[in-house]
N, C-alpha and C positions, 0 to 999 in steps of 0.2 A: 143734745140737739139732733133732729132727726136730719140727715141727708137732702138737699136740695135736687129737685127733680131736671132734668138737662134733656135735649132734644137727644133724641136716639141717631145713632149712625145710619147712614144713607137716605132718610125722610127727614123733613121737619113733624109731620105729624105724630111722631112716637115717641116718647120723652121715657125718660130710666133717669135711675140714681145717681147721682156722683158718690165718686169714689173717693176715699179718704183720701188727703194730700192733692187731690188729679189736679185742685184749683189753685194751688202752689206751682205748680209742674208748666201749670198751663200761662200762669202769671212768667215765669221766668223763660218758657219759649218764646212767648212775648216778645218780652223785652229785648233776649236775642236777633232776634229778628226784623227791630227796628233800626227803618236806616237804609235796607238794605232793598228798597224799590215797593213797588204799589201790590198788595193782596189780594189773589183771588177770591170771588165772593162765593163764587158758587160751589165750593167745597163742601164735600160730602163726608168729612169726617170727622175728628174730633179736632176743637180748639188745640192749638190756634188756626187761624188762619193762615194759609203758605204764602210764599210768594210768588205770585205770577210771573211767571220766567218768560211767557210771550211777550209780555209789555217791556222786557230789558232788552237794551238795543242788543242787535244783533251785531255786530261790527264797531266795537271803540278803537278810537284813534290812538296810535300810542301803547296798546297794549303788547303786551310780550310774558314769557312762561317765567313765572314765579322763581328767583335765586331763590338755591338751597344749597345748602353744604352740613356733609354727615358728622356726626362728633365721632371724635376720635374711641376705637376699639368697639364700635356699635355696626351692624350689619344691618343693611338696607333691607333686606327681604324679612318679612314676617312670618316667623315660623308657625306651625303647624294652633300651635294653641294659647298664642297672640292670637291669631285669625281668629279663633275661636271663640274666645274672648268679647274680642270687638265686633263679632256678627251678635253675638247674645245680649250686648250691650246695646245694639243701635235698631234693634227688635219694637222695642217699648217706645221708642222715642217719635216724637212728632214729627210730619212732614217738613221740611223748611222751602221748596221748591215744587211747583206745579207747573210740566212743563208737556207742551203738545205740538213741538217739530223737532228736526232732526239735527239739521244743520243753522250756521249763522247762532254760534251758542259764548261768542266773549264777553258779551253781557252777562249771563249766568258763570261766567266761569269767574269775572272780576268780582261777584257778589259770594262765589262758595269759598273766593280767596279771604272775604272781609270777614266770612262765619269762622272761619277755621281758625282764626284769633281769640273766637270766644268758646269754639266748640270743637272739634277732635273730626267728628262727624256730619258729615253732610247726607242730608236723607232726601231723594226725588221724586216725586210718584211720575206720572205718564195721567194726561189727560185722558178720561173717558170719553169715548165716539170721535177721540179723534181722528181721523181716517191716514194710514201708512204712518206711523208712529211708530220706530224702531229701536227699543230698547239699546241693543246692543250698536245699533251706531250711536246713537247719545253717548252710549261709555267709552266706547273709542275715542269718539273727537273729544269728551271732555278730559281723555288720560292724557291726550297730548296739548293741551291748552294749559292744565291745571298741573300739570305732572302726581294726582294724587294716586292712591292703590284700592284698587274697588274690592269693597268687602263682598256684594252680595249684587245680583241682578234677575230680577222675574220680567215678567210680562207687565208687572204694575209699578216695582218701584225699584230704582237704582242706589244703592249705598256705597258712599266713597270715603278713605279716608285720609287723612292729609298728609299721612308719611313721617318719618322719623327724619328727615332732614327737612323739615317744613321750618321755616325764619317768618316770622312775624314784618309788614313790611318797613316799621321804622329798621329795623333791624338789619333786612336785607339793604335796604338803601344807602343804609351810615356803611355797611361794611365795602359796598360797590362803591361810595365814594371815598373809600379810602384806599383801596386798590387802585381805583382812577387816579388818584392823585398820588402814589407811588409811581405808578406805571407813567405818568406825565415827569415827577422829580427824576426820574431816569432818562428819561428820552431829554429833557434840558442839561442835565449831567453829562450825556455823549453827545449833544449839538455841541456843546461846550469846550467836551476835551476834542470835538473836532476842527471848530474853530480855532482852538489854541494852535494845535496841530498847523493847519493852515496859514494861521498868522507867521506860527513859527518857522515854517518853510519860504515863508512868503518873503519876510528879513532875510535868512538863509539866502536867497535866491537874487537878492537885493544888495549886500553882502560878497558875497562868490560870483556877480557875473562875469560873465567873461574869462572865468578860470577853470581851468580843468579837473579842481576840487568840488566844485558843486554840487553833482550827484553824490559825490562819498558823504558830503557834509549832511543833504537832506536826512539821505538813507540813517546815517549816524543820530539826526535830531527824534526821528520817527523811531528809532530803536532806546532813546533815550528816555522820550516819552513812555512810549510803552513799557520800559526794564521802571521805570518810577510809577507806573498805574500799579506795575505785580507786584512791586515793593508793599505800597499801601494794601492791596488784599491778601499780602501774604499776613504785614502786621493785623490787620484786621482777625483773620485766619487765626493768629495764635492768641490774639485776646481773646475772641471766641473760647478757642480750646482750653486755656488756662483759668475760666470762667466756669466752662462744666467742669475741670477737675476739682475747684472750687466749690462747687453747689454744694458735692455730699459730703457727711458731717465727716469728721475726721477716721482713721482708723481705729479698732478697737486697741487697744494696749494690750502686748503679750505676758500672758500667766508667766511668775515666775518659775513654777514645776511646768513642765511640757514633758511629756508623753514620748518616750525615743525607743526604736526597735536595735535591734543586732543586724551585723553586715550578714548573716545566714536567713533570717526572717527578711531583708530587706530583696537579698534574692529569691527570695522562694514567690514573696508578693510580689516582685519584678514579672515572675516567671509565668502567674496564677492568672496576673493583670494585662499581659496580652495575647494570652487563650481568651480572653473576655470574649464571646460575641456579643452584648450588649456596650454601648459605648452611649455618652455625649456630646451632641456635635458643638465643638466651639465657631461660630461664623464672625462673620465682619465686625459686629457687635464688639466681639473680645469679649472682659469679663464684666458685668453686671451682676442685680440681687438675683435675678431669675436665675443664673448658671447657679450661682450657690444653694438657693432652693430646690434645684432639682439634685445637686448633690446630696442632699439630709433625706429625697424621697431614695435614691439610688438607695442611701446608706440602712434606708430602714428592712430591706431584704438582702445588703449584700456587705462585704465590711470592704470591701473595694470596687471602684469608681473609676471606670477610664475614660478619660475625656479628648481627643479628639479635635485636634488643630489643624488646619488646613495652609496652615502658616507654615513655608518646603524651605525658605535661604537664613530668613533673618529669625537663627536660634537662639539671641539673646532677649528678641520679644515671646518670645514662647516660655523660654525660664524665667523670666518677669512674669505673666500670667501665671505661671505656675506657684510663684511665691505667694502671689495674692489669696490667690484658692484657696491656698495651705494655710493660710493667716486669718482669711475671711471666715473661715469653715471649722479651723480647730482640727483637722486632720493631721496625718504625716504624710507629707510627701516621699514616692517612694522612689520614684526616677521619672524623667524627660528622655521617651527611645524616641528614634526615625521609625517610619514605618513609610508602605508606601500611601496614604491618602493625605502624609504630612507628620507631624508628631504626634506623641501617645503622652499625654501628662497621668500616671498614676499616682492615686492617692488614698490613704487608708485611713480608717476613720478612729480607730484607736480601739485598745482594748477595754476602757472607762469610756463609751462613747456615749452620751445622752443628747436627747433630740432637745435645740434650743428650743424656747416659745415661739419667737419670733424666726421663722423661716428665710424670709429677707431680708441681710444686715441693713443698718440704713447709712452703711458709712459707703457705700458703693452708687451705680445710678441706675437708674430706672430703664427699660428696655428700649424707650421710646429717647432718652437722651444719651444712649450710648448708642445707640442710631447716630444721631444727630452729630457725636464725638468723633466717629466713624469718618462719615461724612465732613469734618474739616478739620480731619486728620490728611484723609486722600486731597481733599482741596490745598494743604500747606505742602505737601510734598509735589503736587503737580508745577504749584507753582514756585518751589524753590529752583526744580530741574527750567523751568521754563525764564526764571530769572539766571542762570547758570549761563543758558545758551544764550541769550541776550546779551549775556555780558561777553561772551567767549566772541561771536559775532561784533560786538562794539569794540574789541581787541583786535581783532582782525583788520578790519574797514583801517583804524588807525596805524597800525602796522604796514598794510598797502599803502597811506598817506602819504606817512615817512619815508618810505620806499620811493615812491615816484619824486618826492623833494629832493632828495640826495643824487638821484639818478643825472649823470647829466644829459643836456641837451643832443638829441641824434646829430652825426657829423653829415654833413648832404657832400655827397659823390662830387669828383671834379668831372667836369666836361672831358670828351675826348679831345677838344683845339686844346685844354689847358694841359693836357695829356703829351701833346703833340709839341707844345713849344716847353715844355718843360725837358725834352727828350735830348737840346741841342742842335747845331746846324748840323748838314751832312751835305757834299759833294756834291756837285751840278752832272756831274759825267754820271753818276750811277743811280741817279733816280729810276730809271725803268725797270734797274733789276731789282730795286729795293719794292719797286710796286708789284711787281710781280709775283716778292718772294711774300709778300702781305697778303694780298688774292690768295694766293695758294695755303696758308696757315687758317685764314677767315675759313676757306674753301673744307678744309681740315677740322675747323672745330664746329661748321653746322653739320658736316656730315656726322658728326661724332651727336650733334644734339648739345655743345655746351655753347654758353653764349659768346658770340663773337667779336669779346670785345679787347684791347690789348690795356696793358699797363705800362706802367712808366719802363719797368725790368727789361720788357719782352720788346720795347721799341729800340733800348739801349743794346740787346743782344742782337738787334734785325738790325741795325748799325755797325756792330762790329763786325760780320758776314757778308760785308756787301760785297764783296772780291768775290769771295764761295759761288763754284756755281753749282747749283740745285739739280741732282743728278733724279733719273724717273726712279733710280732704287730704294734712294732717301724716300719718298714719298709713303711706299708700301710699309715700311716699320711702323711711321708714326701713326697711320690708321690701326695698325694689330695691335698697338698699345691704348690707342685712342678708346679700341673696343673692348680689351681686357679691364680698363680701367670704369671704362661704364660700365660692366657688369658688376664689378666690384661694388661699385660707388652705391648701384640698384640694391643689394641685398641687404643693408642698415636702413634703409629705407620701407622696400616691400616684402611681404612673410613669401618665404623659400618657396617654391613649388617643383617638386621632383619634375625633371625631364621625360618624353616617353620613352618606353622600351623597344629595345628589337625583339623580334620574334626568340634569338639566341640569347640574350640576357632577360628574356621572362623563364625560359625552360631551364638556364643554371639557379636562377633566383627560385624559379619551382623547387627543385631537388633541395634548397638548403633548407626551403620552409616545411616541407613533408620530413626534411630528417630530424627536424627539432623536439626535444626528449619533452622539457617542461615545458610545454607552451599555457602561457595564460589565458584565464577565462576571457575572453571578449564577445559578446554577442549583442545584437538588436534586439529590442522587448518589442510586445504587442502590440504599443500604440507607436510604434514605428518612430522613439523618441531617440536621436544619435546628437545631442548634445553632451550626455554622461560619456556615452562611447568616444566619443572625437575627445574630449577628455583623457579621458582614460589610453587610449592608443598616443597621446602625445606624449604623454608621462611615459609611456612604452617605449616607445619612438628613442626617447634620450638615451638608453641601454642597445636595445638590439634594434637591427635594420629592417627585419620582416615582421609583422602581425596579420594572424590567421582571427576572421572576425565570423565568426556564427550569425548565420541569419536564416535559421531553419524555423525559428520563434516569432518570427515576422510577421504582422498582420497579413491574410486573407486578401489575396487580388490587389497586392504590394508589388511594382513593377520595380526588381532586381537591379536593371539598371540606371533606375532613377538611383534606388537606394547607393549604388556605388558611387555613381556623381557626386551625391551628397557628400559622404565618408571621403570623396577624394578633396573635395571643395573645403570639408572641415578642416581637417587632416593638415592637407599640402603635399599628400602621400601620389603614387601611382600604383594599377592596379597590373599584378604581375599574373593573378591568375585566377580564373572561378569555376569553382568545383561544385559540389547538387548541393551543398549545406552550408556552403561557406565560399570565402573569399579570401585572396592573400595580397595584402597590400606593402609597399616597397615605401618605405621612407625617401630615401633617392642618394643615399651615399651609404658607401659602407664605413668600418669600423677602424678609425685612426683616421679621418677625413672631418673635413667641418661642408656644411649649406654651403653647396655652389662651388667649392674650390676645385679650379682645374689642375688635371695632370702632367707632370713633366713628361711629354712622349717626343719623338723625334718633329712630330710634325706641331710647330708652337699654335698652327689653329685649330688642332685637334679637342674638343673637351673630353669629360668625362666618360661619357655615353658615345666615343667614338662619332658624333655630327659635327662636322665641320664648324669652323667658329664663325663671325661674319664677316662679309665680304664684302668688297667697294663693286659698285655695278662696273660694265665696261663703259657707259656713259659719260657718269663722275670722272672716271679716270682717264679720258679724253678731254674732257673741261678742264681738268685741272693741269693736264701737258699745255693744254692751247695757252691759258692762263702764267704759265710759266715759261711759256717760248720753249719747248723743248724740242716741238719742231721744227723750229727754223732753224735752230743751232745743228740738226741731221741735216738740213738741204746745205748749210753751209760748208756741213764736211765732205757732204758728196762732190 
């Protein structure tokens, strides 16, 4: 049969041959193509016909960018001769779109989504005499509508192709509604456990009103809850894990003859194998078929193999891997060292050593599920620890319970009238001296700063003295005790702080500190940090009474006597002297002394530091005469 004669390209007037198959090619672009919107007529090229991409709306409702998702171990970008490939392939092939504006293109973009179901490649020309028709914006806006990867783009025709994570849309659909409807079964799952929750609290609270257990009891129900949610993922968790231990087929059974070296060859391989600069990294994974296959490629230039654990506390999972290796591989195991990046598992692959057929045993798992093994192994361990503390915490709470139920109830204070008639009657005649010797004790214990209140004791002892009379001598004792005793009382309460010096015990306390042989390091760093230092000088402090502190290292336009404020404020010390590089600071007692204790000298108000101890104003000490009649009892002797 002779060839059928066809309109020529760019005229109707010029007609040529067809080409063998062209009217198969042309019959099945066709067919492609229907469906997919209305035909430009006036196309100038060869059958078929395209589709007019101006008469597709420009704006559908509803539309949005095509779900994809990549298969697993495949890379998204196309390399160099893929690309190649797929431009020499989409060369020959017929137009599917004719298109002559720029923008407003999700019409065409929902019909190259309907082609790429039947066709790989989508092919665009650009209308002629269009006017401002911009190739390279068409590709941009349709890469972000379509998400596909442009093979090729001229001045005339654009080529796109639909990607290696392109989903067909029954496909993308079913799989988004099944995410949806996961991602819904969970969020009803935690409405759920939160209502419980609530409910559960809500009895609780219904339950315990009115009692002072209520909070311990919620806190306990909400910790309850929770210690039973980790329970179920931790079970979860090991069914999982017991499941991939499960998958791979069993271990291989060990040859009866096995292959043994000597305790001198086993040191020498010890010795050979970590000189290795070539090593294995073993990672999170642990061991899989991929470690063992890379051991038989190590093994085919080397007859030892170091592999490389990053695994530094838990040495008995490390000698667990290492048996496996040893069993999986058909090697000998030559020793498990420390090293510093973790351990060192050597292993030698035998003097009879031939390369299996099979490189990956299949009794081990695949890289991608020892991932996975990984992964709720660290899940069962978080939350064992995480169920540990929940429970240690729901111990607790209930141990405070029991505690406050056995406690008994607080005793509430008696009144002073119940104070007063529990004390007895006393005499009509000596009432005024009894009130006066009362004034003057009140008078006594606010000067002193305690509270001035009396007890049953001290009413019954201001009874038995009512004869006594209250000389101005007695008064001066009980204040110098009053004050010794509050300084006392002060220093189990607030941290020591040495007293100041005089001019004459800074210059003795100088000479002791310049004659000292060892003195320790103490200095200020750069960033002017004297927490380590106030430290360290306290620890000092407990031994000797003076420390010399270096601040020659001090940051740069560091105001000296901030810095000693500080040190002294740390500390609790006082500063006895400052020299060009340093400083000498005084703890505040010497050696056989304790914080604060005064000395026995003749004068009993004298303290440590020779300053007087304190004293009653001359004010006080006329109130409290007036108060006890002391001077009318002098106009009476006069």
């Amino acid at each position: 049969m002779r060839p059928a004669l066809v309109p020529g390209v760019g005229s109707q007037n010029i007609v040529r041959l067809q080409l063998p198959g062209e009217a198969k090619v042309a019959e099945e672009a066709d067919r492609v193509l229907n469906g997919l919107g209305p035909r430009f007529l006036d196309w100038w090229g060869l059958d078929p016909k395209p589709i007019d991409a101006d008469l597709l709306p420009g704006v559908v409702i509803g539309f949005r960018k095509p779900f994809r998702i990549l298969p697993f171990g495949i890379k998204q970008n196309l390399t160099d001769s893929e690309m190649t490939t797929l431009r020499r392939l989409g060369r020959p092939l017929p137009c599917h779109f004719a298109l002559g504006r720029n923008r407003n293109l999700q019409g065409l973009a929902q019909a190259m989504i309907k082609l790429w179901e039947k066709c790989e490649i989508a092919k665009i020309a650009a209308k002629r005499g269009v006017q401002n028709t911009d190739t390279e914006i068409i590709a941009e806006e349709l890469k972000k509508l379509t998400g596909g990867t442009l093979l090729s783009r001229d001045s005339e025709y654009i080529v796109f192709y639909r990607g290696k994570d392109f989903l067909p849309l029954a496909v993308s659909t079913a799989i988004e509604e099944r995410r949806k409807s996961a991602e819904n079964a969970a969020k009803v799952q935690e409405e759920s456990n939160e209502q419980r929750e609530i409910s559960d609290t809500e009895s609780v609270n219904k339950e315990t009103i009115g009692t002072d257990t209520m909070p311990l009891m919620v806190s306990i129900n909400k910790l309850d809850a929770k210690l039973s949610l980790a329970l179920t993922r931790k079970e979860r968790a090991e069914k999982l894990l017991q499941e991939l231990e499960n998958s791979a087929d069993s271990p291989r059974e060990e040859h009866d003859y096995k292959e043994t070296i000597s305790e001198d060859e086993r040191f020498m391989l010890r010795k050979v194998g970590l000189k290795m600069k070539t090593f294995l990294l073993m990672g999170r994974r642990g061991v899989f078929d991929g470690t063992v296959e890379n051991m038989h490629l190590h093994w085919k230039y080397r007859e030892l193999v170091k592999i490389i654990s990053k695994e530094k506390y838990d040495i008995k999972e490390v000698e667990n891997a290492a048996r496996i290796l040893e069993s999986e591989s058909g090697g000998i195991l030559v020793g498990v060292e420390k090293v510093s990046k973790g351990h060192a598992i050597i292993i030698y692959r035998g003097k009879n050593y031939r390369r299996p057929k099979t490189l990956r045993p299949k009794s081990l798992l695949t890289k991608r599920e020892a991932m996975k093994r990984s992964l709720e192994a660290q899940r069962r361990k978080s939350l064992k620890l995480h169920v540990l503390n929940l429970s240690r915490n729901i111990e607790k709470i209930k141990q405070s319970m029991n505690k406050d139920e056995s406690s008994p109830p607080h005793s509430i204070q008696k009144s002073t009238d119940d104070i007063e008639d529990s004390a007895g009657p006393t005499s009509s005649g000596s009432n005024d001296l009894e009130t006066s010797h009362d004034n003057s004790e009140d008078a006594i214990e606010t000067a002193c700063g305690a509270p001035s209140l009396a007890t049953g004791e001290e009413v019954s002892i201001a009874n038995s003295k009512l004869a006594t009379k209250i000389q101005p001598t007695d008064i001066q004792p009980q204040i110098d005790v009053c004050s010794t005793s509050g300084t006392n009382s002060g220093t189990d309460e607030i941290p020591f702080k040495a007293t100041p010096l005089s001019n004459k015990e800074r210059l003795v306390l100088r000479k002791q500190a310049l004659k000292m042989r060892k003195r320790p390091v103490l200095s200020v760093g750069r960033h002017n940090v004297i927490t380590g230092v106030a430290k360290t000088i306290k620890t000092h402090f407990q031994k000797h009474p003076l420390a010399i502190v270096n601040i020659k290292n001090c940051a740069e336009g560091t105001s000296v006597q901030r810095l000693i404020s500080e040190l002294e404020e740390a500390t609790g010390s006082v500063l006895v002297s400052r020299e060009p590089n340093k400083v000498i600071l005084y703890r505040g007692w010497q050696e056989g002394e304790k914080p604060g204790e005064i000395k026995k000298t003749d004068d009993a108000t004298r303290s440590t530091w020779g300053v007087s101890g304190a004293t009653v104003s001359p004010e006080l000490m006329e109130a409290i005469r007036v108060e006890c009649g002391l001077h009318a009892s002098k106009e009476e002797q006069e």
